[in-house]
C-alpha positions as CSV (number, residue, x, y, z in Angstrom):
1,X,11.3,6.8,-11.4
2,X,12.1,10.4,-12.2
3,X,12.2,13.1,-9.5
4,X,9.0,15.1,-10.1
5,X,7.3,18.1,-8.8
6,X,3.8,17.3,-7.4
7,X,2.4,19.3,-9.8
8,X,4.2,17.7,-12.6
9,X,2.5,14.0,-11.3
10,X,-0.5,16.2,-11.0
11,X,-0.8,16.6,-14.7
12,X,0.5,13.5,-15.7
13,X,-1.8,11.8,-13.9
14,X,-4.8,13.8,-15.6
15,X,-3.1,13.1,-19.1
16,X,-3.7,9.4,-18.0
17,X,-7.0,9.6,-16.9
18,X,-8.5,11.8,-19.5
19,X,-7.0,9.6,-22.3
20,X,-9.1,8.6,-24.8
21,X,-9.2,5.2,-26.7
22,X,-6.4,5.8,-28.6
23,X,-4.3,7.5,-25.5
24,X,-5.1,11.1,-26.1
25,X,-6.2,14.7,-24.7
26,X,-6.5,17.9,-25.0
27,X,-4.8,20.9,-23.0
28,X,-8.3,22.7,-22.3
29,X,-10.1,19.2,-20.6
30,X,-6.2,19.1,-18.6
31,X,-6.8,22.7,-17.9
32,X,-10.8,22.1,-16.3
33,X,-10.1,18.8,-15.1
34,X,-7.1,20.6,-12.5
35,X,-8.9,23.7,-12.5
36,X,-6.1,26.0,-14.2
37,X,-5.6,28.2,-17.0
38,X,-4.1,26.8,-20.5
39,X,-1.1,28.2,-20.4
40,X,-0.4,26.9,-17.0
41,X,-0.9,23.2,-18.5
42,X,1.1,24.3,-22.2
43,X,4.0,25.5,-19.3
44,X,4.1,21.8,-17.4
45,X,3.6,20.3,-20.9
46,X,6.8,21.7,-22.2
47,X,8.8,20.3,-18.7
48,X,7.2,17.0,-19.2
49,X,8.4,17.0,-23.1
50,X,11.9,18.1,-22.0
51,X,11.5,15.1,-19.4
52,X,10.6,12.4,-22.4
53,X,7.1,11.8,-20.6
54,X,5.0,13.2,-22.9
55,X,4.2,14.2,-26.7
56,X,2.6,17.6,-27.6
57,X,2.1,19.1,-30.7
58,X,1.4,22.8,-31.3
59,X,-2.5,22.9,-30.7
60,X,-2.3,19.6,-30.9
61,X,-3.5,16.6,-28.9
62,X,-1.6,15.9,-25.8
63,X,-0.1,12.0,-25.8
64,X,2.0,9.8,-22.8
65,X,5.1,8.2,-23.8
66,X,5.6,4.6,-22.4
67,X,7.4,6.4,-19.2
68,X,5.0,8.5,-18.7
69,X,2.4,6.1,-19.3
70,X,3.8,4.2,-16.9
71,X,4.6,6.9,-14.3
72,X,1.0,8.3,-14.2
73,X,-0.4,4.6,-14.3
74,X,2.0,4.5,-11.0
75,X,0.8,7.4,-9.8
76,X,-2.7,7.2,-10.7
77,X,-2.8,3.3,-8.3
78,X,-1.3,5.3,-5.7
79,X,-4.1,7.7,-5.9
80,X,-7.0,5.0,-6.0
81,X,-5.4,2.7,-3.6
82,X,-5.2,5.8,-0.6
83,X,-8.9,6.6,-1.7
84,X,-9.8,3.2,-1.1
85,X,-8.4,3.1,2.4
86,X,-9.7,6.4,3.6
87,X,-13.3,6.1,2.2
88,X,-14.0,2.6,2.5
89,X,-12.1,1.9,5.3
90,X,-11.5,4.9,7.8
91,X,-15.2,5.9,6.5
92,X,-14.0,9.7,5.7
93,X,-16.5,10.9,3.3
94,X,-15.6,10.9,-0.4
95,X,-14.6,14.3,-1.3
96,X,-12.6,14.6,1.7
97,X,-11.0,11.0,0.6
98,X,-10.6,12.3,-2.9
99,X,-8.8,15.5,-2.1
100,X,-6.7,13.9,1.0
101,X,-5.6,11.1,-1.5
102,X,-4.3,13.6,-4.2
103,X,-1.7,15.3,-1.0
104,X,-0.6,11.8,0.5
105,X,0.3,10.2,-3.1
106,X,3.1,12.4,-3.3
107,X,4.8,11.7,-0.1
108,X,3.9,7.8,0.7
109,X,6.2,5.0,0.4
110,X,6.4,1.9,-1.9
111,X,6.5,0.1,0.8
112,X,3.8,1.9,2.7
113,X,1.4,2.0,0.0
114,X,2.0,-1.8,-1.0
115,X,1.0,-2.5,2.9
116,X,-2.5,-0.7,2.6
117,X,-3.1,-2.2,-0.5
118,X,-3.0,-5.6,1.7
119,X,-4.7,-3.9,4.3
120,X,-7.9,-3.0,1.6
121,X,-7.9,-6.5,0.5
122,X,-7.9,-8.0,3.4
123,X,-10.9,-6.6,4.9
124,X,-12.7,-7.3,1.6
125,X,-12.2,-10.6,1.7
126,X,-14.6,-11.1,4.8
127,X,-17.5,-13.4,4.2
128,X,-20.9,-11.5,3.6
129,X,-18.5,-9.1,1.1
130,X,-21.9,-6.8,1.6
131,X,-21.4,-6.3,5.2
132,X,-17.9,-4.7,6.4
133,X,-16.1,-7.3,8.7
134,X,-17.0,-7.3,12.5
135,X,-13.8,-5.2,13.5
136,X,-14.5,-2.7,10.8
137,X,-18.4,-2.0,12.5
138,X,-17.0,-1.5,15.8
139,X,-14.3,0.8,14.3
140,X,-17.0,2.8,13.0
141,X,-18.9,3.0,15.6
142,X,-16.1,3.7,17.6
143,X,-15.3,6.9,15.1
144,X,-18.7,8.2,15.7
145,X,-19.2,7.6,19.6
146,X,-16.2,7.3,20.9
147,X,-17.5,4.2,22.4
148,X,-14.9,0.8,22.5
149,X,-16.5,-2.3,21.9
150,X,-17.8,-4.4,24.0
151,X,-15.2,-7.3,25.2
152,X,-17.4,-10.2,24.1
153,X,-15.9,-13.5,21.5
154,X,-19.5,-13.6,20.6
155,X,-20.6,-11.0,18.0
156,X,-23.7,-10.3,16.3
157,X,-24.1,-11.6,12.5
158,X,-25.3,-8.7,11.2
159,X,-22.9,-5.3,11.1
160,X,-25.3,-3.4,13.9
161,X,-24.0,-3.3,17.1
């Protein structure tokens, strides 16, 4: 994958998500979906033209070529996957998750990111997918009190502890 700035994965990643059917957007919904000015995004745009990544026609819609496509789609995974872990798992509310996922899918490995994935997965695929896994309850818990589980094999059926 190209080197990129994070602001550069920034906007590619809102091209992606703010495609339409037919894979296209405009550079005042990039503009209010990042919270910039226009000519901020017509700047990147011209970078991420220079780059191949994307199509842009004077006034024009903005489009993703396949690499860019497939970069934001890559980055875009990375984004929902870290969400995933910090709001569902670590319990950190969601704007804090959403905002906290944007700065770490810059800097986390392959390899790291691959191993949370498996990490989310696993713990959803407890029995009871409606109630979090026993482990998970007392982590909770733990978060709010400070309190460590008790040391029992025997735990309730039901996520209260």
């Amino acid at each position: 994958m190209q080197e990129l700035s994070h602001s550069a994965q920034d906007y590619l990643e809102a091209i992606y998500v703010l495609a339409d059917k037919d894979g296209l957007t405009r550079v005042k919904e990039v503009a209010d979906y990042l919270d910039v000015k226009k000519p901020s995004v017509v700047s990147a745009m011209k970078g991420l033209m220079k780059k191949g990544l994307v199509h842009h026609q004077h006034y024009g819609c903005l489009e993703l070529t396949p690499q860019g496509r497939s970069m934001a789609k890559d980055i875009h995974n990375r984004h929902k996957v870290l969400f995933r872990f910090l709001h569902q798992v670590l319990d950190v509310p969601p704007e804090t998750a959403e905002t906290d996922a944007c700065k770490l899918e810059h800097h986390i490995s392959q390899e790291t990111l691959s191993q949370l994935l498996k990490f989310v997965e696993f713990t959803d695929a407890f029995p009871d997918r409606g109630k979090a896994p026993k482990w998970l309850c007392f982590f909770k818990k733990f978060s709010e009190t400070g309190e460590a589980p008790p040391c029992t094999n025997n735990f309730s059926k039901d996520c209260s502890i």
